[in-house]
Structures are given as structure tokens and as C-alpha cells.
C-alpha positions as CSV (number, residue, x, y, z in Angstrom):
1,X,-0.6,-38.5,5.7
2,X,-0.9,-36.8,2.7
3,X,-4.0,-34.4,1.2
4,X,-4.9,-36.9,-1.0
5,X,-5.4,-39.4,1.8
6,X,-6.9,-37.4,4.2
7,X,-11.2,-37.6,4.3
8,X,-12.9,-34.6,2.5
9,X,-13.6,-31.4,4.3
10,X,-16.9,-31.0,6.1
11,X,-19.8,-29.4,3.9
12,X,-20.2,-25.5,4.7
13,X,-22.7,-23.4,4.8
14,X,-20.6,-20.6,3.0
15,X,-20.9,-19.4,-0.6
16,X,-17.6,-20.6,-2.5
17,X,-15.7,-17.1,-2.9
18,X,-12.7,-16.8,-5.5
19,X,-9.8,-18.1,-4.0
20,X,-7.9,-15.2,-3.9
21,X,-10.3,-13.4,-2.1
22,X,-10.7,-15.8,0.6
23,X,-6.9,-15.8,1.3
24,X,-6.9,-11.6,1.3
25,X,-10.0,-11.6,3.8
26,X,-7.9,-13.7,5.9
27,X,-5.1,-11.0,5.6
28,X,-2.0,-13.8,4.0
29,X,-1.9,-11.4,1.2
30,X,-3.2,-8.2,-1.1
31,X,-5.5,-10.3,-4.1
32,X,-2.7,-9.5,-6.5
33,X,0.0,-11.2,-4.5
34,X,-2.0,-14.4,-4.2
35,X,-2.8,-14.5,-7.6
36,X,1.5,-15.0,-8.2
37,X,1.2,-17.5,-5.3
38,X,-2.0,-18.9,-7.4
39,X,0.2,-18.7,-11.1
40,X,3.3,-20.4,-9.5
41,X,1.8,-23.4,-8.5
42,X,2.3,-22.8,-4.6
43,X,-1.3,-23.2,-3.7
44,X,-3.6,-26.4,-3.6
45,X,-7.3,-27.0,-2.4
46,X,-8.5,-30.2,-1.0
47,X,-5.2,-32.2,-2.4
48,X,-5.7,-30.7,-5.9
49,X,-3.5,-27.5,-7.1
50,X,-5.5,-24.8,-7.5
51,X,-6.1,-22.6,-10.8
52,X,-6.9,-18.9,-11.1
53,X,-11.1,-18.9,-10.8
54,X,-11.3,-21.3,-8.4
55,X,-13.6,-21.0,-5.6
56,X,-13.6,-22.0,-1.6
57,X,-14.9,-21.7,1.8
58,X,-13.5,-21.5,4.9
59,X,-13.9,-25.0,5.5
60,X,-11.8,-26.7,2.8
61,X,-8.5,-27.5,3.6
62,X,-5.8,-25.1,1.8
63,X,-2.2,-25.4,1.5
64,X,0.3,-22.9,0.4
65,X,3.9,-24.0,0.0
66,X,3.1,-27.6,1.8
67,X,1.6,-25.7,4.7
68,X,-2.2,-26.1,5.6
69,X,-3.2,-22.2,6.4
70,X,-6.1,-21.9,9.1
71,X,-8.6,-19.4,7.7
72,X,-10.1,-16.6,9.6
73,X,-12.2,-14.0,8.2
74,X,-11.7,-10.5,9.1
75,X,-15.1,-9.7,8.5
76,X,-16.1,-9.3,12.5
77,X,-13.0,-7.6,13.7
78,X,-11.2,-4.1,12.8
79,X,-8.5,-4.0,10.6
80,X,-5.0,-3.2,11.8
81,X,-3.6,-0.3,9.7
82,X,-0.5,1.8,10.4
83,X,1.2,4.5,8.2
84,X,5.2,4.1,8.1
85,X,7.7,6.9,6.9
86,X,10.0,4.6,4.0
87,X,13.6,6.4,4.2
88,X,15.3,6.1,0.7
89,X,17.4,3.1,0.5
90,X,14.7,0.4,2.1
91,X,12.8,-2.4,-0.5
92,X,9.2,-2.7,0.0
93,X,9.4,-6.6,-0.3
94,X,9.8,-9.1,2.5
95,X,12.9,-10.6,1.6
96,X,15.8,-9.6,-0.8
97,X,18.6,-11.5,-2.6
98,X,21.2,-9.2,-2.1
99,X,20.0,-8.9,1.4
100,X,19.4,-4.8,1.4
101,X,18.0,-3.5,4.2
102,X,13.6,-4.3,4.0
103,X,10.6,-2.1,5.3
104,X,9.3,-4.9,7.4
105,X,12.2,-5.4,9.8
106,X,10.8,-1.9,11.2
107,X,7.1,-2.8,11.5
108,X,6.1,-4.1,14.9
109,X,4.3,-7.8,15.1
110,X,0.7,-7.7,14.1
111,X,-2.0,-9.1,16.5
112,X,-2.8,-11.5,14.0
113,X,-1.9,-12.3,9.8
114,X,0.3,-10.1,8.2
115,X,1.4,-7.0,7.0
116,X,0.3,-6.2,3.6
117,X,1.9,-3.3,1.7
118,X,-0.5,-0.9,0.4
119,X,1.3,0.1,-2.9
120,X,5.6,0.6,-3.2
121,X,7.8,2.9,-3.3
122,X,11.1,2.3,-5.2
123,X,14.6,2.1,-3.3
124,X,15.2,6.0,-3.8
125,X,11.6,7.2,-3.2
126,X,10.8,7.6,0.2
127,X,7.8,8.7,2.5
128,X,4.3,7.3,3.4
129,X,3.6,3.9,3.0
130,X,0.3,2.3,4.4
131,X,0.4,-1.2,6.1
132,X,-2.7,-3.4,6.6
133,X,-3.6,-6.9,7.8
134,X,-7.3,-6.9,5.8
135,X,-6.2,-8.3,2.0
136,X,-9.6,-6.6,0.8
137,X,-8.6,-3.4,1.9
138,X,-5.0,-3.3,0.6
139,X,-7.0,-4.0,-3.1
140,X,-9.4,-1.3,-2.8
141,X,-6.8,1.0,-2.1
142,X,-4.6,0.3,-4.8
143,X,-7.3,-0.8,-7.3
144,X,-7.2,1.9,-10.5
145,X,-10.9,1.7,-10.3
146,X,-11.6,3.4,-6.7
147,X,-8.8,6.6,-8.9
148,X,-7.5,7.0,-5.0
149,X,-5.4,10.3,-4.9
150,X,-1.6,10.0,-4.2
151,X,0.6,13.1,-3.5
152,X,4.2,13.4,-4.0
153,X,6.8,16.2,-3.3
154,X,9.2,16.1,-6.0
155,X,12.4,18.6,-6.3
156,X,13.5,19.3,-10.0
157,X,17.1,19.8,-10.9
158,X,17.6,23.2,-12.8
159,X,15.3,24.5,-15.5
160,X,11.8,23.6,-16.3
161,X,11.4,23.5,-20.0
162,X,8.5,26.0,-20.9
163,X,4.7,24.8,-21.3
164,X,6.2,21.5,-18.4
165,X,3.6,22.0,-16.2
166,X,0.8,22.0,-18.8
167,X,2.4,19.4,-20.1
168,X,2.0,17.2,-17.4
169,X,-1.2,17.9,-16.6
170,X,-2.3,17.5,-19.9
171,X,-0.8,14.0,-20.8
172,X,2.1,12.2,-22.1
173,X,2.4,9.0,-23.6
174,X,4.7,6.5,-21.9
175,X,5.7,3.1,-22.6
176,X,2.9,1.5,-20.9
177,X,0.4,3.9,-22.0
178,X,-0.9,8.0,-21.4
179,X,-0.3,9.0,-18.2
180,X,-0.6,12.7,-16.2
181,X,-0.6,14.4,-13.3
182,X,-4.4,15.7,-11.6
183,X,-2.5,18.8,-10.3
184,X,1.6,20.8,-9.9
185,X,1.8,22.8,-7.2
186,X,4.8,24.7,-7.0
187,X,6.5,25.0,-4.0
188,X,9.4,27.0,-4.5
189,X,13.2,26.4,-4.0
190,X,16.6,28.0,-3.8
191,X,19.6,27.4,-6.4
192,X,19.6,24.6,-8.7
193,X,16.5,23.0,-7.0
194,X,12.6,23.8,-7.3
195,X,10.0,21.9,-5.8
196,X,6.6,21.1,-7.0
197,X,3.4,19.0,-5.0
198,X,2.0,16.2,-7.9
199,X,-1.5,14.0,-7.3
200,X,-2.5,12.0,-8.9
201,X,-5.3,8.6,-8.9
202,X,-2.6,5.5,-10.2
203,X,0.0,3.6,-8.6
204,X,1.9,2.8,-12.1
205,X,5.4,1.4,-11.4
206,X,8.0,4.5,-11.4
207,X,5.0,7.2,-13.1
208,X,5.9,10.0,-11.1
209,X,9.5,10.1,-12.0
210,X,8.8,9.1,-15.3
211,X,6.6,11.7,-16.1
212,X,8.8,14.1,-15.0
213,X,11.8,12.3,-16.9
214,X,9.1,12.5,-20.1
215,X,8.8,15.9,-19.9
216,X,12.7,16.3,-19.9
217,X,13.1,16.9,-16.3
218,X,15.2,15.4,-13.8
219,X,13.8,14.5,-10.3
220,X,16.9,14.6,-7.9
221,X,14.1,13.6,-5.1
222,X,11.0,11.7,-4.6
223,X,8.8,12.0,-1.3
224,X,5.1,10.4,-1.1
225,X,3.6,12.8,1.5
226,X,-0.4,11.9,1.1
227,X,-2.3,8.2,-0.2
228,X,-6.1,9.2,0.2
229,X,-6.7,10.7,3.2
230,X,-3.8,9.8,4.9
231,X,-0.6,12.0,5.3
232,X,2.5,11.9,6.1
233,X,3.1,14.7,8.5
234,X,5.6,16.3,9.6
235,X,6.2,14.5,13.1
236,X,6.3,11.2,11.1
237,X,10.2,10.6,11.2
238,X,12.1,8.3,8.6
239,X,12.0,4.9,10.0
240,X,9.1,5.5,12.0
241,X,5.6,4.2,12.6
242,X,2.3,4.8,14.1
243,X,-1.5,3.9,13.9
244,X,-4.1,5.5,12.3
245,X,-6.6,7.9,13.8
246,X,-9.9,6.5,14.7
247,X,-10.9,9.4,12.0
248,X,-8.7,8.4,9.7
249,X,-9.0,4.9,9.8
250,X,-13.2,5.2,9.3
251,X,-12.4,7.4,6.3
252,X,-9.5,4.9,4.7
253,X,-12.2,2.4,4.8
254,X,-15.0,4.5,3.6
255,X,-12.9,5.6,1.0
256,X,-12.1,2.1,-0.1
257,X,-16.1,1.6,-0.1
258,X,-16.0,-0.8,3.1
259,X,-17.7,-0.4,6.6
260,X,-15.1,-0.7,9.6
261,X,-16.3,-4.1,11.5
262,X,-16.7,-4.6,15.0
263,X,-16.7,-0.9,16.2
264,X,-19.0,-0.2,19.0
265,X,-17.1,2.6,20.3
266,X,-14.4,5.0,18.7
267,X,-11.9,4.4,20.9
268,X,-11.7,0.7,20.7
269,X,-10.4,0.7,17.0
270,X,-6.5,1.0,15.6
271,X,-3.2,-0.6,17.4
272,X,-1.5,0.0,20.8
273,X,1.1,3.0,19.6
274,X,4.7,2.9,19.7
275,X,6.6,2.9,22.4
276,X,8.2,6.3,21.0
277,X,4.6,7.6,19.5
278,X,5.3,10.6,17.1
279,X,2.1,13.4,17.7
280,X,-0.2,13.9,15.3
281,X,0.3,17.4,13.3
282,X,-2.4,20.1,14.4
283,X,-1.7,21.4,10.3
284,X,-0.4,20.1,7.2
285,X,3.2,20.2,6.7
286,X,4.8,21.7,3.3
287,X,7.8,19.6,1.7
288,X,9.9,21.4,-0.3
289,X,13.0,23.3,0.2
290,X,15.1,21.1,1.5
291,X,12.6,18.0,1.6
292,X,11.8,18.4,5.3
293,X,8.8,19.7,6.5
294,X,8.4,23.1,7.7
């Protein structure tokens, strides 16, 4: 039987929420990816094929890509959230044409939903990449509006022009508009390679290198070390996993201006660890010389 021919949906008592918001809370997707999902035609409500601005509940019946998805809202229960260490050579996308190696064949199964990537990394950048299930978290996080800090460690090939650094700091106009860095840090280095620590509060495609590449500088390595509160530390290995901290998860979703549901004890929040569970570092790690940590 077809959507068409199937009786209405039962009234609900919900308010109608945007579309793509109703499909995030119920962790199929970050708000932008839904959107594409919306754009592409892959997504109908009640029989009809649904347009950006529409609005639902839980109780109408939604398809995407023939499917009938069963709504739950995350509302009542913690989010799942794990930090993963991207080595260079990995696409943060779920499948690839050329069939090169994904971040998700590493991440274990979620209790429920799926993995939503907080942000990318580009196939030759790698280092921390955050993971959720909750679609309204992975949009706060990444949303230039919440100007959520992002720290890279970047090692320079050979000279830095003079005035760089101020340069950088200061602003330079890209092709998709001004762009700079909140802080450099250098970190020192030995022979043809100098590091420096960069922040900065937008997840632009490529800005980091591009900046550097700007300013007539090139990056001959890319590590993302912090996203908010979150780092990478130095007991994360490449390829690796783990769960967030009760601390840290209650600050992530502080930081991303929402309360952490369900909790009626620390110790009940965040995801069983991995069977090979990496310690958490008692100090933060410098990158740099070498790009491991020391």
C-alpha cells in the first residue's frame, strides 16, 4: 500500500517543528545534512514530498529514500558522544566512490541512531573529530553563531615571511570572504620545520591551510588537537576512540547552550569504553616537533 493510500496520521498533541529539526533530534542527521536530504527530493511527509520550511511532529508518517523512519526524540535520554583521533588518509563521509578507506568503519555501533560528524577534516588533516548521535548538538557545535574555538597544530615548511603572524591574526581576505586566526602560538621546531598552535571560532572548508597558504606559507602538516573543550590528548592514538568524560560531556553541551537530559547521577552518562580504553592525560600534551605529543 502506498502513502497516498494509507489513512492520515493520528492528531498530536506536539507543536509542528521544522522538519529538519525533528529528524536531527532524532539523531538521522546534523540540520545541515537533512536539509541536502530535504533539497534532493529524498524526503516526503504524509505521501507528499517535503519542501525546506516544512513543519511535523512525531506522529506524521516520514519517509526518506522510500523508508518510513520511526521518530524518537532524544530529548529524555543522554546523548552518546565520543572523540576519535582521524589519521591522515581517512574521508569523513560514510561512503566513497573510489572506495578510500572512511572514519566510520572505526567507530563502534551506537546504542541507537547514528553517528553524526561534528565538523571534517580533509584527507591529509588529521586529529580530533567529535561524533554524536543528538542532530541538535552536532548544529550547535558547528554553528558560526555559538564562535566555538578550534585549535590546530600546524608545522610550516622553511621561512616565515616577516610581519606572518600579525598578518594572520589581523585578517586576510580569501575567496569566500576575511578570515583569521584568534591566536599563533609558536612552538618551535628543528631544520626546515617550525610549528605554531592556531584557534580559531569557524569551521570554513580548508581555512586553516588556506590562511597559512594566503600568507605565503606552506603547511607540510595539519593536526586538530582541541574543538571547544575537548582535546585530543596525547594517549588518543591514530585510529582510536573513546567517550567523553562526564566533565566533559556536561561542558560540550553547556557550551553548545543545551542541558544534558536524563542525568540523575554523574556516573550514569557517556558510552561503555573500548575494549582497548586509552587513559585520560593528567596534562595537556604539546604537538610540535615531530607532530607527536610530548
Amino acid at each position: 500500500m502506498t502513502d497516498e493510500r494509507r489513512p492520515p496520521p493520528l492528531p498530536s498533541t506536539e507543536a509542528p517543528v521544522r522538519l529538519q529539526k525533528l529528524l536531527a533530534e532524532a539523531g538521522l542527521g546534523s540540520r545541515r545534512e537533512i536539509e541536502g536530504w530535504i533539497t534532493e527530493g529524498r524526503v516526503r511527509v504524509n505521501g507528499n514530498l517535503a519542501q525546506l520550511g516544512d513543519r511535523a511532529t512525531s506522529a506524521d508518517r516520514i519517509r526518506i529514500d522510500g523508508r518510513d523512519v520511526k521518530l524518537k526524540r532524544q530529548r529524555d535520554t543522554p546523548p552518546q558522544i565520543i572523540a576519535y583521533h582521524k589519521p591522515e588518509g581517512e574521508l569523513v563521509t560514510r561512503r566513497d566512490p573510489e572506495e578510500r578507506p572512511t572514519v566510520f568503519r572505526r567507530l563502534p555501533r551506537p546504542k541507537e541512531g547514528r553517528w553524526i560528524a561534528v565538523g571534517r577534516l580533509d584527507i591529509n588533516t588529521s586529529g580530533l573529530i567529535l561524533f554524536t548521535t543528538h542532530g541538535e548538538l552536532a548544529n550547535r557545535l558547528m554553528h558560526p553563531s555559538r564562535e566555538i574555538e578550534r585549535e590546530y597544530a600546524a608545522r610550516i615548511l622553511g621561512e616565515i615571511p616577516p610581519g606572518t603572524l600579525e598578518r594572520l591574526t589581523s585578517g586576510i581576505e580569501l575567496e569566500d570572504g576575511p578570515a583569521k586566526f584568534d591566536t599563533v602560538t609558536d612552538q618551535g621546531g628543528t631544520g626546515a620545520n617550525h610549528w605554531f598552535h592556531v584557534v580559531l571560532r569557524e569551521g570554513r572548508n580548508r581555512e586553516v591551510r588556506r590562511l597559512w597558504e594566503a600568507a605565503g606559507c606552506t603547511v607540510s602538516r595539519l593536526i586538530r588537537i582541541r574543538y571547544g573543550n575537548i582535546e585530543l590528548g596525547r594517549r588518543l592514538f591514530t585510529g582510536n576512540w573513546r567517550p567523553l568524560t562526564d566533565t566533559e560531556q556536561s561542558d560540550l553541551m553547556t557550551l553548545a547552550g543545551l542541558k544534558l537530559p536524563g542525568r540523575t547521577s554523574p556516573r550514569k552518562v557517556g558510552l561503555k569504553r573500548h575494549a582497548t580504553p586509552n587513559p585520560l592525560p593528567t596534562s595537556r600534551p604539546t604537538w610540535g616537533r615531530g607532530g607527536r605529543s610530548r
